[in-house]
SEFIZA-3560 file (N, C-alpha, C; in Angstrom, 3 decimals):
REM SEFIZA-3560
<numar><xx>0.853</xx><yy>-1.179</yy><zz>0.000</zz><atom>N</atom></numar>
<numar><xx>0.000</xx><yy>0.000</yy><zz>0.000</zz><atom>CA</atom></numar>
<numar><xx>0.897</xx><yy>1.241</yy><zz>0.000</zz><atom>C</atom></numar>
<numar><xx>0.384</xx><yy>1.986</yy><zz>-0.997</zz><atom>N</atom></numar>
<numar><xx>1.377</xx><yy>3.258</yy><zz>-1.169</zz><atom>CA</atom></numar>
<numar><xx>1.200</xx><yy>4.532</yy><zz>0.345</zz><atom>C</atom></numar>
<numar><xx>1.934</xx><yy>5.268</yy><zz>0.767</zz><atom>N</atom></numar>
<numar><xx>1.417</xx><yy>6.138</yy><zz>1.690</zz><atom>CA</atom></numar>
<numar><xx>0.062</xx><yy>7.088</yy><zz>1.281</zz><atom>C</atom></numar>
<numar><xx>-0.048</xx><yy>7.611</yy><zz>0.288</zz><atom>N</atom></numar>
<numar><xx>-1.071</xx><yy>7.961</yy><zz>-0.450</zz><atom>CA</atom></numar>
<numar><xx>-2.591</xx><yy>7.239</yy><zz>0.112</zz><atom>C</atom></numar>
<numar><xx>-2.240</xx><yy>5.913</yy><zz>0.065</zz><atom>N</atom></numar>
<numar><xx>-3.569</xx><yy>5.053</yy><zz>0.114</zz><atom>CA</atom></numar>
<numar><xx>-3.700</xx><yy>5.348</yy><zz>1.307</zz><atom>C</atom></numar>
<numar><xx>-2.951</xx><yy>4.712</yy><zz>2.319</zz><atom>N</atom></numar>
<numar><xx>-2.863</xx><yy>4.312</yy><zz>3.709</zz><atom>CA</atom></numar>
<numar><xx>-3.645</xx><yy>5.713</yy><zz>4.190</zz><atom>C</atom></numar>
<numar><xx>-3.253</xx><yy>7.204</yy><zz>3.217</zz><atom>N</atom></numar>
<numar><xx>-3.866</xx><yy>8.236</yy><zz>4.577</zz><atom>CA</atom></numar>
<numar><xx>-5.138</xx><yy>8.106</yy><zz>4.102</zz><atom>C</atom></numar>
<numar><xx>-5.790</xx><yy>7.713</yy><zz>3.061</zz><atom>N</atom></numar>
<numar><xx>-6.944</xx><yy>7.736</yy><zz>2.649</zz><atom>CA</atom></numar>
<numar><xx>-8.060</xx><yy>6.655</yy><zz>3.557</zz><atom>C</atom></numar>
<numar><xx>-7.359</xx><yy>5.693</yy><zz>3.404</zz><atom>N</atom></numar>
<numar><xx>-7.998</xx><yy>4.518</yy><zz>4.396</zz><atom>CA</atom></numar>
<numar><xx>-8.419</xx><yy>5.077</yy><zz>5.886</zz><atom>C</atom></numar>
<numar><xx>-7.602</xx><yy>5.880</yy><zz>6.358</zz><atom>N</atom></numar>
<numar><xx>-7.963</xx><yy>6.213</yy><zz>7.776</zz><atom>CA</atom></numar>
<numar><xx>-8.597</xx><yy>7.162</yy><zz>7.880</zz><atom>C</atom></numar>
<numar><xx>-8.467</xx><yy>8.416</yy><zz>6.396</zz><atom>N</atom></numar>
<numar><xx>-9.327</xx><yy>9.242</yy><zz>6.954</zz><atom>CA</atom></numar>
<numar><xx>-11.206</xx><yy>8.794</yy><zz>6.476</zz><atom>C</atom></numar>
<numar><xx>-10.692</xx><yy>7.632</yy><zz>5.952</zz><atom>N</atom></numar>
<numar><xx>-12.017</xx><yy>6.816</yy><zz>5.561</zz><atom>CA</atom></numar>
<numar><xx>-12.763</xx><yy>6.245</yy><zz>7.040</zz><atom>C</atom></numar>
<numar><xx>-11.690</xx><yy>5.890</yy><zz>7.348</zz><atom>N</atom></numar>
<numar><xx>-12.252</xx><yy>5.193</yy><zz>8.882</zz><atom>CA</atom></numar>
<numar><xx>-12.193</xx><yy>6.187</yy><zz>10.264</zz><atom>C</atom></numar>
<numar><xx>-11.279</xx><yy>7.322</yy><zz>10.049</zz><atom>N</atom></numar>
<numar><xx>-11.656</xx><yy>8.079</yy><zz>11.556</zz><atom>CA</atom></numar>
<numar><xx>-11.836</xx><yy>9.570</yy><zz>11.049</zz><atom>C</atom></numar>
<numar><xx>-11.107</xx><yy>10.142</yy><zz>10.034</zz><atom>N</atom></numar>
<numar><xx>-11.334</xx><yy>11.571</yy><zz>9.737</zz><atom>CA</atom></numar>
<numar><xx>-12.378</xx><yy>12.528</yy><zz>10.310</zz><atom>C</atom></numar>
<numar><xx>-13.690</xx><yy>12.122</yy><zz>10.418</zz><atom>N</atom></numar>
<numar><xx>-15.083</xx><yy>12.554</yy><zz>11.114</zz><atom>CA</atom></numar>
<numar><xx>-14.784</xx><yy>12.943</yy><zz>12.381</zz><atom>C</atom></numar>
<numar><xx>-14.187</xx><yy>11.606</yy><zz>13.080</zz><atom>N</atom></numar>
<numar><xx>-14.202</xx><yy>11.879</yy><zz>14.804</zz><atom>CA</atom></numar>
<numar><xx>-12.821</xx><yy>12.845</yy><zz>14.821</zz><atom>C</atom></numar>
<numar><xx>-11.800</xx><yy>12.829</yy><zz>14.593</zz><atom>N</atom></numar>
<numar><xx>-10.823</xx><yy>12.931</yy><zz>14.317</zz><atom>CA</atom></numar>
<numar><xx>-10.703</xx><yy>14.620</yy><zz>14.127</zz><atom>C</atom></numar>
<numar><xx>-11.472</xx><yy>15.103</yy><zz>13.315</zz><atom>N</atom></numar>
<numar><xx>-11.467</xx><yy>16.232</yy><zz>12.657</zz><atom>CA</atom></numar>
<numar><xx>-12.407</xx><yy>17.242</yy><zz>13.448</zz><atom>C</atom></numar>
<numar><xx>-13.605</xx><yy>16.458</yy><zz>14.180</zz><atom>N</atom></numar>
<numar><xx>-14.297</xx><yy>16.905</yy><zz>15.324</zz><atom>CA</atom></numar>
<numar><xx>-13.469</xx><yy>17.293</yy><zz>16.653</zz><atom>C</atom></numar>
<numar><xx>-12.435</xx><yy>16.538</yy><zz>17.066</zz><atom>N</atom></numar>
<numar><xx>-11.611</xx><yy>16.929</yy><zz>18.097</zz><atom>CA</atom></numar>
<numar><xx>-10.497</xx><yy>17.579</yy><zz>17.734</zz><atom>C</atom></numar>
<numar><xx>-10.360</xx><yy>17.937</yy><zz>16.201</zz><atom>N</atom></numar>
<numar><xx>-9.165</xx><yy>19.082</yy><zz>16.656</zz><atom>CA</atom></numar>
<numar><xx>-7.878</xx><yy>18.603</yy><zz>16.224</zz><atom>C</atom></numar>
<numar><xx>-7.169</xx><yy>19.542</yy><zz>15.734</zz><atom>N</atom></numar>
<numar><xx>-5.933</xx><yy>19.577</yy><zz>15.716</zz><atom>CA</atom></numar>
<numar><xx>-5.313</xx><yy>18.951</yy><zz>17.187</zz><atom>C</atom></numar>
<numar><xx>-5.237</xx><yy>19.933</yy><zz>18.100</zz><atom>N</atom></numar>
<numar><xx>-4.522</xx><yy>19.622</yy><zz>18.846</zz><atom>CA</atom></numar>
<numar><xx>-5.153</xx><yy>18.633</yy><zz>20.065</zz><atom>C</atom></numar>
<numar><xx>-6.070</xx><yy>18.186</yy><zz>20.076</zz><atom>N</atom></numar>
<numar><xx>-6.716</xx><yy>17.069</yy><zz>20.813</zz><atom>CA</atom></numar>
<numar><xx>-6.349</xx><yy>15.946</yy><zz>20.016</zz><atom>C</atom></numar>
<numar><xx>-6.214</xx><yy>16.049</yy><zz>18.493</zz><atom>N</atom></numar>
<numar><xx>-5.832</xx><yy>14.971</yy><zz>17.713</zz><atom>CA</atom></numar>
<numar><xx>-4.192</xx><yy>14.671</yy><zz>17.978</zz><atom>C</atom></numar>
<numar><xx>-3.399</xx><yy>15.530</yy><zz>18.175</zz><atom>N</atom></numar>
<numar><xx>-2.016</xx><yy>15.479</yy><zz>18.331</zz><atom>CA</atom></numar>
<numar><xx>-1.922</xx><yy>15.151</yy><zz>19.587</zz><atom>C</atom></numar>
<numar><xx>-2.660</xx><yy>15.412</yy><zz>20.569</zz><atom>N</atom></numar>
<numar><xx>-2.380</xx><yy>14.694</yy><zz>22.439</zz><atom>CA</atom></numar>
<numar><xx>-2.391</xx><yy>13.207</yy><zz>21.910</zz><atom>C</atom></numar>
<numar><xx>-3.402</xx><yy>12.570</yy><zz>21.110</zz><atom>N</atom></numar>
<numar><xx>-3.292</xx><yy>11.258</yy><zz>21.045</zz><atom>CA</atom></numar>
<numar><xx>-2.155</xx><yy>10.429</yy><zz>20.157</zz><atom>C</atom></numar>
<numar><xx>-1.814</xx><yy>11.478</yy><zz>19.180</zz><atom>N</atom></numar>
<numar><xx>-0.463</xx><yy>10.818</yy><zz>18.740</zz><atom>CA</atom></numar>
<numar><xx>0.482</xx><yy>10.637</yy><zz>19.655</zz><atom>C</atom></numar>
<numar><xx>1.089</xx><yy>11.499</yy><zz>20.240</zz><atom>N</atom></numar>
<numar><xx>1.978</xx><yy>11.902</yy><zz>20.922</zz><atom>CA</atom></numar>
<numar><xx>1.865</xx><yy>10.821</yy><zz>22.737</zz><atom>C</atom></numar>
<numar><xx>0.449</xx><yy>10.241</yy><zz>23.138</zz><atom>N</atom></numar>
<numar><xx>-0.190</xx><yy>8.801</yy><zz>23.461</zz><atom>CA</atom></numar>
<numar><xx>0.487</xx><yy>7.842</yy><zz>22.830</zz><atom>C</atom></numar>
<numar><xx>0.415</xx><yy>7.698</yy><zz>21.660</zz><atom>N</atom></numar>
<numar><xx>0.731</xx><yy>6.538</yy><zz>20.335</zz><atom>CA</atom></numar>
<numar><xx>2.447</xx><yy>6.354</yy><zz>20.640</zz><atom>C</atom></numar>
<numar><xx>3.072</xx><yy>7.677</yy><zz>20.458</zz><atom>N</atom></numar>
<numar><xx>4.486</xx><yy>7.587</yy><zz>20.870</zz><atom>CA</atom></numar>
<numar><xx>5.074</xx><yy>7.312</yy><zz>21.669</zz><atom>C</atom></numar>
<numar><xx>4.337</xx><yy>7.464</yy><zz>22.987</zz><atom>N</atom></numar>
<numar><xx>4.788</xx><yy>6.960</yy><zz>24.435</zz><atom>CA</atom></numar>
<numar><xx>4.468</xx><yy>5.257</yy><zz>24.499</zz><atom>C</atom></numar>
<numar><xx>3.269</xx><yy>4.958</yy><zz>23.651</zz><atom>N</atom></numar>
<numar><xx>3.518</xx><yy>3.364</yy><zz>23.756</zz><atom>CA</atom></numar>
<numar><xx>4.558</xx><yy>2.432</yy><zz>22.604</zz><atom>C</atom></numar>
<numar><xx>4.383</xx><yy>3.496</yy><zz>21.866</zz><atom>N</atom></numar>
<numar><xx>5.562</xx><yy>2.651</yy><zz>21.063</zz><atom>CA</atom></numar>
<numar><xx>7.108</xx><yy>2.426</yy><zz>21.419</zz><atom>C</atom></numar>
<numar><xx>7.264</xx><yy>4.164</yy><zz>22.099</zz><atom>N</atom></numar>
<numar><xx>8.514</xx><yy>4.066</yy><zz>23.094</zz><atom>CA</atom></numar>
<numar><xx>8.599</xx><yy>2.997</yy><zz>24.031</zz><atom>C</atom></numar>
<numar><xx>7.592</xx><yy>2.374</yy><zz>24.850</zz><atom>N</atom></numar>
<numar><xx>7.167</xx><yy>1.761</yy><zz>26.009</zz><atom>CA</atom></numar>
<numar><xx>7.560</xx><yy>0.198</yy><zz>25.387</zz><atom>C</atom></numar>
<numar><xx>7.105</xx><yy>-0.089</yy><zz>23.970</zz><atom>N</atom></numar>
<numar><xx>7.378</xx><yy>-1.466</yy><zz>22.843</zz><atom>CA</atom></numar>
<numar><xx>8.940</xx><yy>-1.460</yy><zz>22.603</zz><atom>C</atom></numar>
<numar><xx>9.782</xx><yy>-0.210</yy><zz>22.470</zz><atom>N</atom></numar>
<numar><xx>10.568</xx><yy>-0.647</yy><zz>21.871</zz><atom>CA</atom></numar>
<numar><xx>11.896</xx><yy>-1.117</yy><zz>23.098</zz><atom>C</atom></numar>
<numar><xx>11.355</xx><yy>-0.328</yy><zz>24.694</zz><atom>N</atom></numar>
<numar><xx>12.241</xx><yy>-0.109</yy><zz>25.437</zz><atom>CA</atom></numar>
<numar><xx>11.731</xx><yy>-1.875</yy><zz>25.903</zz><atom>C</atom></numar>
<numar><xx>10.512</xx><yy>-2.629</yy><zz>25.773</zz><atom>N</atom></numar>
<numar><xx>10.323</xx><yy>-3.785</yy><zz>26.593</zz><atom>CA</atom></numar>
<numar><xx>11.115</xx><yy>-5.134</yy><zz>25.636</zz><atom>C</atom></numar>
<numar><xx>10.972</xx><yy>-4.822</yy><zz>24.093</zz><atom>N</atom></numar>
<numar><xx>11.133</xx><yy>-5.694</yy><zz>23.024</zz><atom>CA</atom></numar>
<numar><xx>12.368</xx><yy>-6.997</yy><zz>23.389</zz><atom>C</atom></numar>
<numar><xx>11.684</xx><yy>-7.826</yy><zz>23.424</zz><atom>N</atom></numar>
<numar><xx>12.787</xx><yy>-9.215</yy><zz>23.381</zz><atom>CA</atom></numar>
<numar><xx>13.009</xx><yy>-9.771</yy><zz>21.991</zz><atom>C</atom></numar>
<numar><xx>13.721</xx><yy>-9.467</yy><zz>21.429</zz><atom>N</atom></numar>
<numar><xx>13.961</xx><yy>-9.588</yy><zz>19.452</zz><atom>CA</atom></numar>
<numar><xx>13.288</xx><yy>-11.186</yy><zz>19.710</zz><atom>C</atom></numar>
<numar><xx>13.327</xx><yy>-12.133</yy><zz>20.199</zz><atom>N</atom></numar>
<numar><xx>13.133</xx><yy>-12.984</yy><zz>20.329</zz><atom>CA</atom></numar>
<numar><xx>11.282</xx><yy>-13.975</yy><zz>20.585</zz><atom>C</atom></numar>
<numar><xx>10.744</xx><yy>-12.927</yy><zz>20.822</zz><atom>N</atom></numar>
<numar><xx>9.627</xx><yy>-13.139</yy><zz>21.340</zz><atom>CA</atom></numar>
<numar><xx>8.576</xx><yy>-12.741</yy><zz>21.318</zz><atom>C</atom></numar>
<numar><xx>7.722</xx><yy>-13.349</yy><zz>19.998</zz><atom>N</atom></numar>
<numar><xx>6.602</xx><yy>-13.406</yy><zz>18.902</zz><atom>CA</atom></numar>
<numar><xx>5.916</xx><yy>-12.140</yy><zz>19.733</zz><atom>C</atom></numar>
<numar><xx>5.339</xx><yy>-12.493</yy><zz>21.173</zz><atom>N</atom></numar>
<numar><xx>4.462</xx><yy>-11.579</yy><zz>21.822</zz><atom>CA</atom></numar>
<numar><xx>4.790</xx><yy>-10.303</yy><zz>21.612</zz><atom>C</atom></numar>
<numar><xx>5.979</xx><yy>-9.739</yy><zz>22.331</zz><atom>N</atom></numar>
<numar><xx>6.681</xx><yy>-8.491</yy><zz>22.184</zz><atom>CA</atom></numar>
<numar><xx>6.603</xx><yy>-8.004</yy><zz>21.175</zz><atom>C</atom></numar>
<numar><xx>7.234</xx><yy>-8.791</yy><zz>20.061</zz><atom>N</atom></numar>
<numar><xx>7.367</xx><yy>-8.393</yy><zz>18.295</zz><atom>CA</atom></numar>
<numar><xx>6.097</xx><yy>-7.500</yy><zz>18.047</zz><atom>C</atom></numar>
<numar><xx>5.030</xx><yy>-8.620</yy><zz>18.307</zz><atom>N</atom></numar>
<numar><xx>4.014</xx><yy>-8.237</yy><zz>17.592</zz><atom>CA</atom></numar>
<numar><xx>3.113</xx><yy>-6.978</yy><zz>18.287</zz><atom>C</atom></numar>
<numar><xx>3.570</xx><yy>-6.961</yy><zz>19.855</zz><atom>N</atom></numar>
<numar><xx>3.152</xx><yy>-5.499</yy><zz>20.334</zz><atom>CA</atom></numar>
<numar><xx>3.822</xx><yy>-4.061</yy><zz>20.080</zz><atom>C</atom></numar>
<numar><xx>5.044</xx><yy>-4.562</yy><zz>19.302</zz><atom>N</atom></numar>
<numar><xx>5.563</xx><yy>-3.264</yy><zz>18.857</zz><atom>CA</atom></numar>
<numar><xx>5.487</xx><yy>-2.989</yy><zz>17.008</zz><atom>C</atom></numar>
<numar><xx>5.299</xx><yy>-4.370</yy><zz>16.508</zz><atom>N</atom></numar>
<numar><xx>4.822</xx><yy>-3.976</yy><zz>15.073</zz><atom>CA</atom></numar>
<numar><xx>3.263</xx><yy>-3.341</yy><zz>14.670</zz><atom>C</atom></numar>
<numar><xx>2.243</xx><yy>-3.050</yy><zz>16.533</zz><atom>N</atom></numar>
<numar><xx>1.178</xx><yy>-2.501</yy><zz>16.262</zz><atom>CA</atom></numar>
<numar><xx>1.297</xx><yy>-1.018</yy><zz>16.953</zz><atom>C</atom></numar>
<numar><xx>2.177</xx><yy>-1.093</yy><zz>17.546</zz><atom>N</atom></numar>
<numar><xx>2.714</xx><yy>0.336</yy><zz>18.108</zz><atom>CA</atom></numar>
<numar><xx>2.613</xx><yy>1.499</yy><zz>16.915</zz><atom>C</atom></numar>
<numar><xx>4.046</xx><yy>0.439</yy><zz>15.611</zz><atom>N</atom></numar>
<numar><xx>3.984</xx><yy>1.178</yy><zz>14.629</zz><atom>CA</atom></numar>
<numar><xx>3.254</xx><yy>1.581</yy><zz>14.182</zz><atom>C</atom></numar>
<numar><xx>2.529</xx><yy>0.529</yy><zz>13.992</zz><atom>N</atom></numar>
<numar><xx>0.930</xx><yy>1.030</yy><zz>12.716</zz><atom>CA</atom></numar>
<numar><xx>0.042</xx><yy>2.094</yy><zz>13.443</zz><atom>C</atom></numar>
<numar><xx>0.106</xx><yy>2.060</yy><zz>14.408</zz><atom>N</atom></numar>
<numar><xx>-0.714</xx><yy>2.565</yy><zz>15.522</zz><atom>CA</atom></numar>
<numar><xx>-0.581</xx><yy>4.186</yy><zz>15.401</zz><atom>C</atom></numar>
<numar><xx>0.944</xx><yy>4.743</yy><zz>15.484</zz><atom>N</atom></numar>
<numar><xx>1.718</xx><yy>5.825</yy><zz>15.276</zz><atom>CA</atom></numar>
<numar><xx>1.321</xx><yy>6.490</yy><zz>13.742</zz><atom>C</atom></numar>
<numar><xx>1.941</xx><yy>5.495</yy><zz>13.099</zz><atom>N</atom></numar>
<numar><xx>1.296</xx><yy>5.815</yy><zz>11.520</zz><atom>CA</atom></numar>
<numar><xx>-0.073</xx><yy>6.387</yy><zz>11.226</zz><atom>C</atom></numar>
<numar><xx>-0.905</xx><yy>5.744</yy><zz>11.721</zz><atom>N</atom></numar>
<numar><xx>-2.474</xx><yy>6.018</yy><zz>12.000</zz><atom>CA</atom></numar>
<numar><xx>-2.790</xx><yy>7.629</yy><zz>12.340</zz><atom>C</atom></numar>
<numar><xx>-2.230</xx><yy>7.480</yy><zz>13.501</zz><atom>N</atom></numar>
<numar><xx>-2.303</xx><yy>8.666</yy><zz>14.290</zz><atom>CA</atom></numar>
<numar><xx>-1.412</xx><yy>9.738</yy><zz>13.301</zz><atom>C</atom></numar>
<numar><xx>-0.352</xx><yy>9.319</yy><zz>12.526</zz><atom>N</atom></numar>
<numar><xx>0.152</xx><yy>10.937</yy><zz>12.430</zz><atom>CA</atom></numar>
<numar><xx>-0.437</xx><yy>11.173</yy><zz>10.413</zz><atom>C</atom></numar>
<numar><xx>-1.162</xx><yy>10.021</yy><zz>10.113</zz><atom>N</atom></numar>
<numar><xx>-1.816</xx><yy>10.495</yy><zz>8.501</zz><atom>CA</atom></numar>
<numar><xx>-3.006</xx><yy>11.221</yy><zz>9.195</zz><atom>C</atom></numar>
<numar><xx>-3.731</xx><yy>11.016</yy><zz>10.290</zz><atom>N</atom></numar>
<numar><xx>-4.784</xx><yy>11.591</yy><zz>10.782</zz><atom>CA</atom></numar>
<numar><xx>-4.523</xx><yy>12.753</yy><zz>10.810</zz><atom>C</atom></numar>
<numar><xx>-3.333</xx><yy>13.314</yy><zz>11.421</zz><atom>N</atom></numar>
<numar><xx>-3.193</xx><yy>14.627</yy><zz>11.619</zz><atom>CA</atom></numar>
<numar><xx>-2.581</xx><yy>15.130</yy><zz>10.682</zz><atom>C</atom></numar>
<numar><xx>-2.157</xx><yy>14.743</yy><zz>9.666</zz><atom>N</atom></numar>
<numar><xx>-2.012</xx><yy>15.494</yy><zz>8.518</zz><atom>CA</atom></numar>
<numar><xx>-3.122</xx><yy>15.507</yy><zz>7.489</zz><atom>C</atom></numar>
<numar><xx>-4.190</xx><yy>14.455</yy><zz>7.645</zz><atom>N</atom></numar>
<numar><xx>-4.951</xx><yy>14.919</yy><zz>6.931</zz><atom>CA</atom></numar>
<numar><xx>-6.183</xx><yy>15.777</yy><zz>7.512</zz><atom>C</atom></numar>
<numar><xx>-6.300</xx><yy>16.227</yy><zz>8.495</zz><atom>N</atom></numar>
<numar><xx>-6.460</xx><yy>17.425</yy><zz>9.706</zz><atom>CA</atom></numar>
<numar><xx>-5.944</xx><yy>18.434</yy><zz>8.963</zz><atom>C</atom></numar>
<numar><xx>-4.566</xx><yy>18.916</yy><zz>8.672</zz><atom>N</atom></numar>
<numar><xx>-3.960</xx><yy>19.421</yy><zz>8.625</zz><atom>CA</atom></numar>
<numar><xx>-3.940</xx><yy>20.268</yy><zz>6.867</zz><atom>C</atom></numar>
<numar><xx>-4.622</xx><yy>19.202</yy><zz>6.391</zz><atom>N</atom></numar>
<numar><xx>-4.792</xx><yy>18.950</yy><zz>4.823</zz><atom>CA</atom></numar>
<numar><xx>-2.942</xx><yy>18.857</yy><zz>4.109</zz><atom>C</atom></numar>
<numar><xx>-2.165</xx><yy>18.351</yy><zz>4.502</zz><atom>N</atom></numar>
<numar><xx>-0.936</xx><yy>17.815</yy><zz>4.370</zz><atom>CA</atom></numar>
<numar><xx>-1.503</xx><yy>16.646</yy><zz>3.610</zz><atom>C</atom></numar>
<numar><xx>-0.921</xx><yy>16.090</yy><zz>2.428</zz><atom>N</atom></numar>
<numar><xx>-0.177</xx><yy>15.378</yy><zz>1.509</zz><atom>CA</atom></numar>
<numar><xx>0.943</xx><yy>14.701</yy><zz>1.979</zz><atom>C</atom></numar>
<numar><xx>0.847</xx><yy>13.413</yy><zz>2.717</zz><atom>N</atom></numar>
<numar><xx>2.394</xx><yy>12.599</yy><zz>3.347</zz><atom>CA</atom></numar>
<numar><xx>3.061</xx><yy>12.324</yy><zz>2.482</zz><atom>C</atom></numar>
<numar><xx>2.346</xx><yy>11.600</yy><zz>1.312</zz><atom>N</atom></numar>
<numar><xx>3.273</xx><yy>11.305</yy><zz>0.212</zz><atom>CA</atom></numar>
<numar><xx>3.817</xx><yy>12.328</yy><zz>-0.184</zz><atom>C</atom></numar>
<numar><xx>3.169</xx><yy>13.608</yy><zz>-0.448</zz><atom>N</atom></numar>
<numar><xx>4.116</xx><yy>14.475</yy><zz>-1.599</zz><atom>CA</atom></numar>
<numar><xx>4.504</xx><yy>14.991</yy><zz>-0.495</zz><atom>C</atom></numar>
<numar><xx>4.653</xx><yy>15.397</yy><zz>0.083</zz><atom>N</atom></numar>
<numar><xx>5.425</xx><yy>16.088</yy><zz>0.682</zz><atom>CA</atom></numar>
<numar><xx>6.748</xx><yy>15.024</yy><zz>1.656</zz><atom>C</atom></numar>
<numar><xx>7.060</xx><yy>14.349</yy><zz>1.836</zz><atom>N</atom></numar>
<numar><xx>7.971</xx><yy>13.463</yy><zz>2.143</zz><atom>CA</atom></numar>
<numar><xx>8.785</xx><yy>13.431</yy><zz>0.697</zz><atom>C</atom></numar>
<numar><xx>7.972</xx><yy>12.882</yy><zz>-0.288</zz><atom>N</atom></numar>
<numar><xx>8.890</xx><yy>12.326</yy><zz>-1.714</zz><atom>CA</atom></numar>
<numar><xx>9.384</xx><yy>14.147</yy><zz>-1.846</zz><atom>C</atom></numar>
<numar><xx>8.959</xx><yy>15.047</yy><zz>-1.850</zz><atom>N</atom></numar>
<numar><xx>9.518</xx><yy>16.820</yy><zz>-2.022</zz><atom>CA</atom></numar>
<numar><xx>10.596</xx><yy>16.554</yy><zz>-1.441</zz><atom>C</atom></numar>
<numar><xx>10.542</xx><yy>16.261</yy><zz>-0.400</zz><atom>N</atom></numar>
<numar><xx>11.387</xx><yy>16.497</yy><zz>0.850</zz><atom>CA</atom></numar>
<numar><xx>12.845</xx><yy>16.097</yy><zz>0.980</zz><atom>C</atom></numar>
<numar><xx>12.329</xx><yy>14.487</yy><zz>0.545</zz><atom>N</atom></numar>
<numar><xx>13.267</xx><yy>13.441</yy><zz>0.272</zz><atom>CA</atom></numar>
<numar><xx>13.739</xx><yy>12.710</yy><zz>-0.865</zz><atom>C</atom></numar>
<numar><xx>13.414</xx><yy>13.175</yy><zz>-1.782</zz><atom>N</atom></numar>
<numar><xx>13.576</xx><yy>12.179</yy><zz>-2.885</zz><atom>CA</atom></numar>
<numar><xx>15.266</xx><yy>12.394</yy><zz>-3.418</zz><atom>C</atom></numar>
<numar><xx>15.573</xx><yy>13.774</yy><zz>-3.581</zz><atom>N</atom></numar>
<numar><xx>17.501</xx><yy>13.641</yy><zz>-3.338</zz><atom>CA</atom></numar>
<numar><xx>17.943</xx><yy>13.321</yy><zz>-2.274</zz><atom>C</atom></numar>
<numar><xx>17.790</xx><yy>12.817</yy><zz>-1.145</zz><atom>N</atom></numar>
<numar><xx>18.434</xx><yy>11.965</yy><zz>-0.400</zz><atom>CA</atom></numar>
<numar><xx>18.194</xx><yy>13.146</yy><zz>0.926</zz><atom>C</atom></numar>
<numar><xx>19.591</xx><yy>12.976</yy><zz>1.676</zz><atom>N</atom></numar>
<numar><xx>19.547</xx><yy>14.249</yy><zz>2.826</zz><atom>CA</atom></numar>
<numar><xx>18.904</xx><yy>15.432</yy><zz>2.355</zz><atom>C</atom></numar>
<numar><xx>18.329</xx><yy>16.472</yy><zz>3.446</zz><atom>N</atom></numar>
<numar><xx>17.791</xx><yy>17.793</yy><zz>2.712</zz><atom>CA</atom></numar>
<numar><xx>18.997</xx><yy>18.358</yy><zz>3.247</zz><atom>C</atom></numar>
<numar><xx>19.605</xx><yy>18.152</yy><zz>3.970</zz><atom>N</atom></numar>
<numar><xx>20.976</xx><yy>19.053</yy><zz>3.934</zz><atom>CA</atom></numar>
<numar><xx>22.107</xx><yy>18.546</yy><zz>3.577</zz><atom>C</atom></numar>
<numar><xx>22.655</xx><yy>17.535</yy><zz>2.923</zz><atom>N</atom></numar>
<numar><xx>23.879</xx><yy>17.040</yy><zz>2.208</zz><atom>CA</atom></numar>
<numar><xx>23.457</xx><yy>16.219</yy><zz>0.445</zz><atom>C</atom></numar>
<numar><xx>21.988</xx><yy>16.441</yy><zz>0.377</zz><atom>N</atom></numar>
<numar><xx>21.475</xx><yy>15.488</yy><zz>-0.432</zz><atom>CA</atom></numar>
<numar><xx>22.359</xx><yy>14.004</yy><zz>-0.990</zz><atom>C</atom></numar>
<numar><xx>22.670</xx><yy>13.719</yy><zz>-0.068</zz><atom>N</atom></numar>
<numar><xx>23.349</xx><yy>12.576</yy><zz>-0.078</zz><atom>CA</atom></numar>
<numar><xx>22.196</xx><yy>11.182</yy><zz>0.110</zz><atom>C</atom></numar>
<numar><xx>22.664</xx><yy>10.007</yy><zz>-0.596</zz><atom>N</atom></numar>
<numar><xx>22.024</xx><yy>8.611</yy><zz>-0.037</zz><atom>CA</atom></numar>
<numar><xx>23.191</xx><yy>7.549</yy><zz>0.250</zz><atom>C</atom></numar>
<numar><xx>23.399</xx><yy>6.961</yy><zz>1.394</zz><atom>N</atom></numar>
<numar><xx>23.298</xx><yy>7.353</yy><zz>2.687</zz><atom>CA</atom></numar>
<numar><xx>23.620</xx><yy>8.876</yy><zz>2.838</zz><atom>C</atom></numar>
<numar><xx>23.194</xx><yy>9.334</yy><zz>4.260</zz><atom>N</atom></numar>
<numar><xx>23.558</xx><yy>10.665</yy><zz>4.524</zz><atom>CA</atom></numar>
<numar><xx>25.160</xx><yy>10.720</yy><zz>5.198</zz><atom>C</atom></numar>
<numar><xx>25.494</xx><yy>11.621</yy><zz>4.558</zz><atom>N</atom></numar>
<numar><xx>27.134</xx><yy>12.266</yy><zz>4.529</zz><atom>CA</atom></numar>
<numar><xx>27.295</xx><yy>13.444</yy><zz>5.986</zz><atom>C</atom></numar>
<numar><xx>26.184</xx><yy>13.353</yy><zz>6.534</zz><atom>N</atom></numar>
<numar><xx>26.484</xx><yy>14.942</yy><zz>7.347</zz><atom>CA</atom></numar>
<numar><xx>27.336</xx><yy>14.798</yy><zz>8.449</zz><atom>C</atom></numar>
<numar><xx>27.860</xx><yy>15.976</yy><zz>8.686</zz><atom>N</atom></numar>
<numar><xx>28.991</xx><yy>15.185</yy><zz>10.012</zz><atom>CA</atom></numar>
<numar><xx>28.194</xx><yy>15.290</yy><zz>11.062</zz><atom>C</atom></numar>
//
């Protein structure tokens, strides 16, 4: 699924509620999303399906939360990431990045 799609899907599924609470009521809950994913990555046993899989929903979880607020925001993730990034660093335009 392209990023394109993915913000479409959610603002398919939450945009309404989402857009009712606000910018910044919408961003308290990302910024929620981040503290548990932090919470996944600091518990993670590389080893152990359970863990894995509570931090591969952390991700999605995060993701969710921050196409929401850009499409709040009326932000474009795709284009504006591929703008951003597509020569590599925005300050060395390097791939890998070169910066000291």
């Amino acid at each position: 699924m392209e990023i394109a799609e993915f913000q479409k899907l959610i603002e398919r599924i939450y945009f309404e509620r989402d857009h009712r609470r606000g910018l910044a009521g919408t961003h308290m809950w990302f910024c929620e999303e981040v503290g548990e994913l932090t919470r996944a990555l600091r518990r993670l046993k590389p080893d152990d399906a359970r863990s894995r899989a509570e931090l591969e929903g952390e991700f999605a979880d995060v993701l969710a939360w921050l196409a929401t607020l850009a499409s709040i925001a009326k932000v474009d993730l795709e284009a504006v990431a591929a703008k951003k990034y597509a020569a590599g660093c925005p300050r060395c335009h390097a791939a890998p990045c070169a910066c000291p």
